[in-house]
N, C-alpha and C positions, 0 to 999 in steps of 0.2 A: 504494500500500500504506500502510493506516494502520498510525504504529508506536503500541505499545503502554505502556502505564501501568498501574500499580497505586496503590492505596493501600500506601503506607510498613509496615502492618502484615504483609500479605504476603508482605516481604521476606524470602528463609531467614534466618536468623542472627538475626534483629533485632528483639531481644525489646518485650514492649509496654511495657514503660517507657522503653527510649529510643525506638520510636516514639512515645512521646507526647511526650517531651524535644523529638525534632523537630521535632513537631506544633507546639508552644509554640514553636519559631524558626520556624515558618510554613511547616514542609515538611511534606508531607501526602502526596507521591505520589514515587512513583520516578524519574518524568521532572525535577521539582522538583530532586529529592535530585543525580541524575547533574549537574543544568547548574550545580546549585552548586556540585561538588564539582568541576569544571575545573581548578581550580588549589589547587597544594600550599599555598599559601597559605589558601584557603578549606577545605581540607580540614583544615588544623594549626588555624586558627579555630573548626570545626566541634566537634572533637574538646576541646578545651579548654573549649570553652562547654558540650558536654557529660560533660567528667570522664573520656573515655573514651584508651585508647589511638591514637594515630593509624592504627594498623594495621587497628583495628575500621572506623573511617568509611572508611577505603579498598577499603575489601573490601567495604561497603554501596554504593557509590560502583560498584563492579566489577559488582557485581550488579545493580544498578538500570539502568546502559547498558545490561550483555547481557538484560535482561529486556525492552528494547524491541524485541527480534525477535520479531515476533508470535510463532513457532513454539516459543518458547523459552521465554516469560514468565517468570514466579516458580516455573514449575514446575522447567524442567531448568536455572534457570541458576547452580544450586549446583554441579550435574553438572560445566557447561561450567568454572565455575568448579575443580572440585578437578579437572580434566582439563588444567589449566594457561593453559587461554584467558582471557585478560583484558581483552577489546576487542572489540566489533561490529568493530573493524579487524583484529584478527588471527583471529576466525572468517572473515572475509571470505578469507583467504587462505589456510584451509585446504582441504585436499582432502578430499572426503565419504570417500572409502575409509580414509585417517588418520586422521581425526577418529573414524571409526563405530570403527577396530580400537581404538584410545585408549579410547574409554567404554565398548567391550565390553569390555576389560582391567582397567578401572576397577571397574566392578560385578562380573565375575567375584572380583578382588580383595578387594572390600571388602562387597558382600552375597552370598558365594558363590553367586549365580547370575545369567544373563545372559539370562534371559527378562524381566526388565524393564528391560533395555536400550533406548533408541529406535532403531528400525529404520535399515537404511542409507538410504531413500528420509526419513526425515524430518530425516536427520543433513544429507543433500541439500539439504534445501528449506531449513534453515537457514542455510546457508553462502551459498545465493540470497538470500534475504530480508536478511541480512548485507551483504550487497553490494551490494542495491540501497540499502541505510539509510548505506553507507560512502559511495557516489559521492553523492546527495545531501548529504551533509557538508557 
């Protein structure tokens, strides 16, 4: 399974001027962004060198790991994200039935309605793809 990349502008949250801040320290794609941001220490660098709060590049950082689930990309890993997941490792270890009742709760919540939820079979396939991205580690 190829994991997947975007370009840095893709990102939810992350508007084009600090994609292009990044761009300018040489980060250009999400896979880029994740291996940089490993340590608290490159992430407090990151953030400094761009003016910004620490808490923004950690949450760029969150998003760019879970966007290399193929099934997840740039699309739903906002979702995964405001649903408390923070890790291709802790998707890896949930259960599709948790997970799907979570982000139906989520969206019934938050867009009053739950037709554009992702289905249980694809909340599934991510938690697979997660887990194979985890044991590769």
């Amino acid at each position: 399974m190829a994991i997947s990349t975007y370009r840095l502008d893709q990102l939810p949250g992350l508007s084009p001027t600090h994609a292009q801040n990044m761009a300018q320290l040489g980060l250009t794609s999400t896979d880029q962004l994740r291996r940089y941001g490993t340590s608290v220490e490159r992430r407090q660098n990151l953030a400094q060198k761009m003016q910004v709060p620490l808490r923004y590049v950690t949450k760029w950082v969150i998003l760019a790991d879970l966007a290399r689930v193929p099934g997840v990309g740039c699309q739903f890993n906002g979702l995964l994200l405001h649903a408390g997941i923070v890790s291709v490792a802790q998707l890896a270890e949930c259960t599709a039935q948790g997970l799907y009742t979570r982000l139906r709760r989520l969206h019934v919540t938050t867009l009053q309605r739950n037709d554009l939820c992702p289905g249980a079979d694809q909340v599934s396939l991510w938690i697979q793809q997660a887990k194979t991205i985890a044991r590769a580690s």
